[in-house]
SEMAR-419960 format. One record per residue: z, y, x of N, C-alpha, C in turn. Coordinates in steps of 0.2 Angstrom, whole numbers, plus 5000, padded with zeros to 4 digits. Layout:
BEGIN
  nzz  nyy  nxx cazz cayy caxx  czz  cyy  cxx
    Z    Y    X    Z    Y    X    Z    Y    X
...
END
This chain:
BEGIN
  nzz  nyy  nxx cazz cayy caxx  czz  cyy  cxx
 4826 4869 4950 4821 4866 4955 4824 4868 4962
 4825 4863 4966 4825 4863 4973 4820 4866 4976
 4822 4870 4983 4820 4873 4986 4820 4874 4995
 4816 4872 4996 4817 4869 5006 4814 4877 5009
 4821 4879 5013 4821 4884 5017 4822 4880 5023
 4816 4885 5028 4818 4885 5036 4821 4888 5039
 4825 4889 5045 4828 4895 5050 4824 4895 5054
 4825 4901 5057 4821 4903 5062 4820 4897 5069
 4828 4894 5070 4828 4890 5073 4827 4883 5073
 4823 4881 5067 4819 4876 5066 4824 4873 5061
 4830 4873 5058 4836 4870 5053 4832 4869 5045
 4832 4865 5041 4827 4865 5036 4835 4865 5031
 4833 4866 5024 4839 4867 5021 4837 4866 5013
 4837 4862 5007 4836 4859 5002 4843 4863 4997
 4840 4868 4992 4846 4867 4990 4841 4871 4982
 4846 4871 4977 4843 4875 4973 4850 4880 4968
 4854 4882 4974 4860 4885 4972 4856 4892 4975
 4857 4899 4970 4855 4904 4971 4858 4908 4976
 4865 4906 4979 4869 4913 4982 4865 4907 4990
 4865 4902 4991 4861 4898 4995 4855 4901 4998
 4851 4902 4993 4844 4907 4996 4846 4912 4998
 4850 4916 4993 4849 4922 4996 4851 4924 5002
 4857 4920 5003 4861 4919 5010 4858 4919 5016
 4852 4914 5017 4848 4912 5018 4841 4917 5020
 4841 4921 5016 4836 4927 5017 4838 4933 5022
 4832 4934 5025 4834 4939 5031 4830 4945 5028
 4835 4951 5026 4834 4958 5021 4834 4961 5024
 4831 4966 5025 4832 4974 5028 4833 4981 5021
 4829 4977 5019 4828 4985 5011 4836 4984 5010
 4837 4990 5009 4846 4991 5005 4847 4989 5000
 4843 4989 4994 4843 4988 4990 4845 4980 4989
 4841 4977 4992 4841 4969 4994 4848 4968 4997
 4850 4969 5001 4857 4968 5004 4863 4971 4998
 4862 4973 4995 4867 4974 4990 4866 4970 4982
 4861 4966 4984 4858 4960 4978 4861 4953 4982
 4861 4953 4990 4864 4948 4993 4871 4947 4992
 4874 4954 4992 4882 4952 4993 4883 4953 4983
 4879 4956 4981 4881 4956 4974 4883 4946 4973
 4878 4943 4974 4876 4935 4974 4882 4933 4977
 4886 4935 4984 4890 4931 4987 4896 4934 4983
 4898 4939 4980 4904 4940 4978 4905 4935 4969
 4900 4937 4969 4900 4931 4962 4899 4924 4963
 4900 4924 4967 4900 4915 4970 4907 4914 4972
 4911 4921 4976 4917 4917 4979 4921 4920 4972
 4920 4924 4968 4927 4926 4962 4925 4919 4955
 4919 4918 4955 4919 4913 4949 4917 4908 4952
 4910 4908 4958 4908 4901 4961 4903 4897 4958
 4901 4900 4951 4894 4899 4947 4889 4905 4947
 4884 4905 4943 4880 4911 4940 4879 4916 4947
 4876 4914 4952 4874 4918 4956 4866 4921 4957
 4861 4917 4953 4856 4919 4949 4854 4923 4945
 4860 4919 4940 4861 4925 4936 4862 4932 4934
 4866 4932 4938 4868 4939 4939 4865 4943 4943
 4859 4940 4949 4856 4944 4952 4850 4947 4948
 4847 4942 4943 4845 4943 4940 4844 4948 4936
 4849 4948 4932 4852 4952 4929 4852 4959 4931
 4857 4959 4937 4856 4966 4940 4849 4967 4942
 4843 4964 4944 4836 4967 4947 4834 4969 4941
 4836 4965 4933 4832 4968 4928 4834 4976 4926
 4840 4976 4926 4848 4984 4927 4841 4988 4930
 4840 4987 4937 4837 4991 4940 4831 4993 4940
 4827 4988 4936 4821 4990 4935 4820 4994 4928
 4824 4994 4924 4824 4998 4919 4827 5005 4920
 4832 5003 4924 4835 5012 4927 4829 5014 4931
 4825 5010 4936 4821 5017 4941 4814 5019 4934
 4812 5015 4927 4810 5019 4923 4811 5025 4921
 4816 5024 4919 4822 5029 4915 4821 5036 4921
 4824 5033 4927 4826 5041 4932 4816 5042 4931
 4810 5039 4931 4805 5041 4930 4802 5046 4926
 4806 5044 4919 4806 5050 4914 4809 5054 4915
 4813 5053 4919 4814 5061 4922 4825 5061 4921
 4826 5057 4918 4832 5055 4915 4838 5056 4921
 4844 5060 4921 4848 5060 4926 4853 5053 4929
 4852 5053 4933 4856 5044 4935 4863 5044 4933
 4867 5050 4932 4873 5050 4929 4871 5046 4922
 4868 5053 4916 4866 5049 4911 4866 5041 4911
 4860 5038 4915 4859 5031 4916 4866 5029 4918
 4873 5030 4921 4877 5026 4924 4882 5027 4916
 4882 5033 4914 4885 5031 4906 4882 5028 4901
 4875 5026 4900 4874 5022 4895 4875 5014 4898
 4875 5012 4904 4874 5006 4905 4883 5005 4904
 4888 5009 4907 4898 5008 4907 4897 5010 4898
 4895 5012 4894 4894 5010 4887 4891 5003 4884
 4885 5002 4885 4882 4995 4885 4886 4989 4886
 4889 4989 4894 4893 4987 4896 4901 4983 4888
 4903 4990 4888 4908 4990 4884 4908 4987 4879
 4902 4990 4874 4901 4986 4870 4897 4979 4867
 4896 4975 4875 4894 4969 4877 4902 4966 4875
 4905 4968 4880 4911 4964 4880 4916 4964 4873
 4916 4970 4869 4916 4971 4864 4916 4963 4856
 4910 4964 4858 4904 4959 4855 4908 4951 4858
 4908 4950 4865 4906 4944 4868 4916 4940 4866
 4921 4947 4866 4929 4944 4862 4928 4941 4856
 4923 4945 4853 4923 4945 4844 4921 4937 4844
 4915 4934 4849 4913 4930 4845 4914 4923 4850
 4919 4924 4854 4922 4919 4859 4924 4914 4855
 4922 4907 4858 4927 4900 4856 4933 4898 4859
 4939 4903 4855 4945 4903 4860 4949 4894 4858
 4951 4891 4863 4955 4886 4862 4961 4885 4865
 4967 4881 4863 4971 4881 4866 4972 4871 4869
 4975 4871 4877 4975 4867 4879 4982 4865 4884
 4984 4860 4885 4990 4858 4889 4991 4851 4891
 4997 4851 4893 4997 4845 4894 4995 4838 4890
 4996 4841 4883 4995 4835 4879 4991 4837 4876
 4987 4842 4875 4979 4842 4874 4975 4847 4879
 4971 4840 4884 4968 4842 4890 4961 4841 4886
 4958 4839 4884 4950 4838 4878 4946 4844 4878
 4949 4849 4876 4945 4856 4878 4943 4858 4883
 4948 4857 4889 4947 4859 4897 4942 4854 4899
 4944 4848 4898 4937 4843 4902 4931 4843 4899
 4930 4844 4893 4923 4847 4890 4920 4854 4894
 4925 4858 4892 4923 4867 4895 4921 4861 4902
 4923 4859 4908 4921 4857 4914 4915 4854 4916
 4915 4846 4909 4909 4845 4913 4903 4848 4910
 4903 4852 4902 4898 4857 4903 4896 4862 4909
 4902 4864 4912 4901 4868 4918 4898 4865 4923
 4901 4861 4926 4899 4856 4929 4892 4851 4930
 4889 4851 4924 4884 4846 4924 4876 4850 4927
 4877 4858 4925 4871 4856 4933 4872 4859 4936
 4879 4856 4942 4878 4856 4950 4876 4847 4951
 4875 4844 4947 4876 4838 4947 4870 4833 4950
END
């Protein structure tokens, strides 16, 4: 869903790309500035999923400031999530659709594309 941001300076701006808003948003909270550049850095290394990911991290942190509320040490918290982690990735090898493609079979890569592709479209 599109979304019309204005600037201070009257510039109107339509977009529904997430590292867009955010960029766009004037932050003071720390926490917030490091959900901004979390957004911009997953925008310029992959250039997708920058919603995602901020999402993702705001859920991380809302389940961690639980946890440190039970009283829980934040070390603790940073090893079970570098574990979770692990065996996310773990899981996510196992059950990967690996293909092979080249010059004389491009089919898998244009597909893999225009799925990526079809919504910025």
């Amino acid at each position: 869903m599109d979304k019309m941001l204005q600037s201070p300076d009257g510039d109107v701006t339509i977009t529904n790309d997430g590292a867009t808003i955010l960029e766009q948003m004037d932050v003071d909270n720390q926490i917030a500035k490091l959900m901004v550049e979390l957004s911009r850095s997953q925008d310029y290394e992959i250039g997708d999923g920058t919603t995602g990911v901020v999402v993702m991290a705001g859920a991380l942190l809302e389940k961690a400031e639980r946890l440190l509320e039970r009283g829980i040490h934040p070390i603790r918290i940073a090893e079970g999530y570098e574990t979770a982690s692990r065996i996310a990735v773990e899981h996510l090898e196992r059950v990967a659709n690996k293909f092979e493609f080249g010059e004389s079979n491009l089919e898998p890569l244009i597909q893999t594309c225009m799925t990526t592709l079809s919504s910025k479209m």
